[in-house]
C-alpha positions as CSV (number, residue, x, y, z in Angstrom):
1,X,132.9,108.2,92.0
2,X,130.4,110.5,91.7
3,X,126.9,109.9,93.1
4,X,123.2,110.8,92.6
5,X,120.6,111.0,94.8
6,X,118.8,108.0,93.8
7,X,118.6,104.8,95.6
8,X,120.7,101.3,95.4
9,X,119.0,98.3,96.4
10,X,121.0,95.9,97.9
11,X,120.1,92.3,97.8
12,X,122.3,89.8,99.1
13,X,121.6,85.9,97.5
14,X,122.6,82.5,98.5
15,X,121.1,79.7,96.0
16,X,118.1,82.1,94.8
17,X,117.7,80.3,91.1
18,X,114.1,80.0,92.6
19,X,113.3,83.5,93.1
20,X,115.8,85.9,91.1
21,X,114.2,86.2,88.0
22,X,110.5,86.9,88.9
23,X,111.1,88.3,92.4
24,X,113.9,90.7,90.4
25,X,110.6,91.5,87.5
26,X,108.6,92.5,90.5
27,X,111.6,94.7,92.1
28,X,111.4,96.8,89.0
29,X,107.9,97.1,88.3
30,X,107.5,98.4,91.3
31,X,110.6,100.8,91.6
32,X,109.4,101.8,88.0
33,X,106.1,103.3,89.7
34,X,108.3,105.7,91.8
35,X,110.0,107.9,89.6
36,X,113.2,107.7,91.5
37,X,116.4,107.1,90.0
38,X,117.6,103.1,91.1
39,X,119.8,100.3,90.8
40,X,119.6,96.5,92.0
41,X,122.5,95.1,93.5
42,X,122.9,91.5,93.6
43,X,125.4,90.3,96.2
44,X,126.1,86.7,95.2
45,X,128.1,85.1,97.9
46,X,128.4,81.7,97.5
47,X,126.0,80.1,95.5
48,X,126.6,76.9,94.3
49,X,123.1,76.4,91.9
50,X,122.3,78.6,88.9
51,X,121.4,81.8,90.7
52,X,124.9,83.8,88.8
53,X,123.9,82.9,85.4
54,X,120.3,83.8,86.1
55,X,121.1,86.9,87.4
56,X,123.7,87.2,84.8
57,X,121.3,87.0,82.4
58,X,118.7,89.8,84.2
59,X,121.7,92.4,84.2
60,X,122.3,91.7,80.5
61,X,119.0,92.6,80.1
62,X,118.5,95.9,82.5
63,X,120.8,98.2,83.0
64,X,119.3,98.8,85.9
65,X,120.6,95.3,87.2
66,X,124.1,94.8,88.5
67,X,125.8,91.5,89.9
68,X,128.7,90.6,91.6
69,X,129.7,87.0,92.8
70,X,131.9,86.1,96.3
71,X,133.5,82.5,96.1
72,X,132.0,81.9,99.7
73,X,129.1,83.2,101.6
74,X,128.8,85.6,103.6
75,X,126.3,88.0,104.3
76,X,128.1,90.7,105.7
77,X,131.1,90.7,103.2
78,X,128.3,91.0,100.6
79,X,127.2,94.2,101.8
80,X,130.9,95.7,102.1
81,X,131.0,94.9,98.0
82,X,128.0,96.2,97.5
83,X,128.1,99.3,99.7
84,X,131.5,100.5,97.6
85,X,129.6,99.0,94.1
86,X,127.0,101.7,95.0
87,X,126.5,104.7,92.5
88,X,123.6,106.5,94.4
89,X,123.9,108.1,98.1
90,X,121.4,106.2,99.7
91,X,120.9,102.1,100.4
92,X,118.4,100.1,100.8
93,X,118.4,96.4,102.1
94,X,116.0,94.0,100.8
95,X,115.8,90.1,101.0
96,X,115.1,88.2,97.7
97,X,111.4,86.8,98.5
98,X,110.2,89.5,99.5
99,X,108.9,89.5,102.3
100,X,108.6,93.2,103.5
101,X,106.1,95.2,102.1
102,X,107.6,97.1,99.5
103,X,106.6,100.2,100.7
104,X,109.6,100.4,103.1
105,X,111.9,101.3,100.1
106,X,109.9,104.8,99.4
107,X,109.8,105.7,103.5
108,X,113.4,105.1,103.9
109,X,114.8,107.1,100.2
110,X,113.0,110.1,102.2
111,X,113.9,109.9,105.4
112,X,117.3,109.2,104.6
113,X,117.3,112.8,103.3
114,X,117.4,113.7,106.8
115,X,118.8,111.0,108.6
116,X,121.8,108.3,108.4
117,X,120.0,105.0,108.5
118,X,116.4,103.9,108.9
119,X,115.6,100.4,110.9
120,X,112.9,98.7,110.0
121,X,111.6,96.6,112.6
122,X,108.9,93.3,112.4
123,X,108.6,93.6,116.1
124,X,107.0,97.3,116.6
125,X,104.9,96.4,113.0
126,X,103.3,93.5,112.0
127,X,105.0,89.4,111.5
128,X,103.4,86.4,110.2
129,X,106.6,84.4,111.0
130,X,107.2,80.8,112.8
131,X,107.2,81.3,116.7
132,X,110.7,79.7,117.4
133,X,112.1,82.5,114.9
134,X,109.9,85.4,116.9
135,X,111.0,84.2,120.2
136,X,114.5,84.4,119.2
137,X,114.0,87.5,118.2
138,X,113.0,89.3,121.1
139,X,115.7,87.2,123.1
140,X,118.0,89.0,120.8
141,X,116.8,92.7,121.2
142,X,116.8,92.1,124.8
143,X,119.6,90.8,125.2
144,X,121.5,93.7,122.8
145,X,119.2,96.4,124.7
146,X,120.9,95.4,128.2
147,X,124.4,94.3,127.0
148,X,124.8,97.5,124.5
149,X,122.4,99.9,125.8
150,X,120.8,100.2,122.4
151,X,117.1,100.7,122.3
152,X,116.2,99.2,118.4
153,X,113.7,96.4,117.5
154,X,115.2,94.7,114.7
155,X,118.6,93.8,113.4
156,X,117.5,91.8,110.6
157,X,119.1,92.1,107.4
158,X,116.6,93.1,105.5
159,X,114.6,96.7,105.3
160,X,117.4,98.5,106.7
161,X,118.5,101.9,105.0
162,X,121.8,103.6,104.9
163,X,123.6,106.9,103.9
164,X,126.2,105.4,101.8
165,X,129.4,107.5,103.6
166,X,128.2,105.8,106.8
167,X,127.7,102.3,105.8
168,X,131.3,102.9,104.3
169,X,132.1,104.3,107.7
170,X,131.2,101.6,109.8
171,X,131.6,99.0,106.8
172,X,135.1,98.4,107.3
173,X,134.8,96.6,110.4
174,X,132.1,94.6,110.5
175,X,131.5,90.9,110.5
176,X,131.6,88.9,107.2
177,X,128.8,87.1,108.6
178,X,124.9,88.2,109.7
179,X,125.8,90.0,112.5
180,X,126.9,93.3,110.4
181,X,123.1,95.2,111.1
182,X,124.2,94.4,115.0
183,X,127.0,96.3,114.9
184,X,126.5,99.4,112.5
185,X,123.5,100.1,114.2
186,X,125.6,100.0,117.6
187,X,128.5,102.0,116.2
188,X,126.4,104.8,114.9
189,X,124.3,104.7,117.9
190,X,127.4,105.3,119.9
191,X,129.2,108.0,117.2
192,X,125.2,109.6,117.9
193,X,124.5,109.7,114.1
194,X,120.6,110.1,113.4
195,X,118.7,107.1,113.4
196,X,115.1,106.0,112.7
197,X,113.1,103.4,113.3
198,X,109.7,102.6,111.5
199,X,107.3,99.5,111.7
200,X,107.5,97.0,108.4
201,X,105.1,94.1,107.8
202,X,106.3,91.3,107.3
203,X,104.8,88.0,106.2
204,X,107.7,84.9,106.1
205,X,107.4,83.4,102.8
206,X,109.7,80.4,103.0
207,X,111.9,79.4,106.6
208,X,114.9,80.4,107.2
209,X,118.0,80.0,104.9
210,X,120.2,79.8,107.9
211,X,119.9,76.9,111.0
212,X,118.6,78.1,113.4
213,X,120.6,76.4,116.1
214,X,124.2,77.1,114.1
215,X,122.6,81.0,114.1
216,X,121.5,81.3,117.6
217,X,124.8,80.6,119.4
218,X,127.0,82.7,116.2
219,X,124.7,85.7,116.7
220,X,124.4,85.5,121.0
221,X,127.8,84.6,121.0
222,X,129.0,87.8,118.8
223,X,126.8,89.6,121.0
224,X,128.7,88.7,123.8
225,X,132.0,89.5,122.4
226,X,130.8,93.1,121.4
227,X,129.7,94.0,125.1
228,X,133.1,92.8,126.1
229,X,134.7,94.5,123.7
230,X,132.7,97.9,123.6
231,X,135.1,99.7,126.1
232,X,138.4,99.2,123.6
233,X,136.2,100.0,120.5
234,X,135.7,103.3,122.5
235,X,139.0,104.0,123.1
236,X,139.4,103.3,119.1
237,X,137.1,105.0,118.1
């Protein structure tokens, strides 16, 4: 495949027939102000509601639009498809409210000229988000900053940016699941590839599509098994 240097923006969806359509309209009026050559990916995995045919329907419209459907969901399996659907050499992750400033998507398309991911992080920016899912959050980065000895603010999904060859890199071992950003961000800390990390606002628009409880002990637990496991992925390496 031959790529260009524009940007693909990756948005995973799980029962978004709420938000595709005019969340999707206000993607590309906004990516239509940068002059930068784009594509939407939508990463389907596992919706049960209407969101396929709606975004069936948008990438019948726009070329710009593409869509792929997974029988079950899974975040992380949603971004190996849509890594290797990719046509342009840099990636951007965004969630499908919207809820980081969309500003984030022109920062990272330059500094991913000069570096292999960006990390955009609520914590050293600005959050209007419920305190239960703040708290958890800096439990988290703690936690990952002790166990892993990696010294980031956010391993969210969204409002991350990749080099495509690296998320490929590091894309064929991750986690089907939400803890992918965990452990790219630790591989390519370890392999010392260039990473940068710049303050997003955020502003929660709906809760979480995940509980909470379920994906506190799946996250800390995975966290866990990667410091245990970080000495043989060395070796492997």
């Amino acid at each position: 495949m031959t790529l260009s240097p524009g940007i693909s923006l990756f948005i995973p969806v799980f029962n978004e027939a709420a938000l595709i359509q005019p969340h999707t309209r206000r993607l590309i009026d906004y990516m239509e102000t940068l002059n930068i050559p784009y594509e939407i990916i939508l990463g389907s995995n596992g919706s049960t509601d209407s969101t396929v045919s709606l975004a069936t329907r948008l990438s019948a419209a726009n070329s710009h639009i593409h869509l792929f459907h997974l029988p079950h969901r899974g975040v992380g399996a949603a971004f190996r498809e849509g890594i290797r659907l990719a046509r342009h050499e840099r990636i951007v992750t965004v969630d499908m409210d919207l809820s980081i400033r969309l500003d984030f998507i022109p920062l990272a398309y330059d500094l991913l000229e000069s570096h292999d991911m960006v990390v955009g992080s609520k914590i050293t920016g600005t959050q209007q988000r419920k305190w239960i899912r703040t708290v958890a959050s800096h439990a988290f980065i703690w936690l990952a900053r002790l166990l892993l000895k990696i010294d980031f603010h956010d391993y969210s999904i969204a409002a991350k940016g990749y080099r495509r060859d690296l998320a490929l890199i590091y894309g064929a071992c991750i986690d089907d699941k939400t803890f992918y950003v965990t452990q790219i961000i630790y591989y390519a800390s370890r392999d010392r590839c260039r990473i940068v990390e710049v303050p997003v606002e955020c502003i929660d628009l709906r809760g979480s599509r995940f509980n909470l409880v379920h994906e506190g002990i799946y996250k800390f637990g995975h966290l866990f098994w990667l410091w245990m496991k970080r000495d043989r992925l060395k070796t492997e390496a």
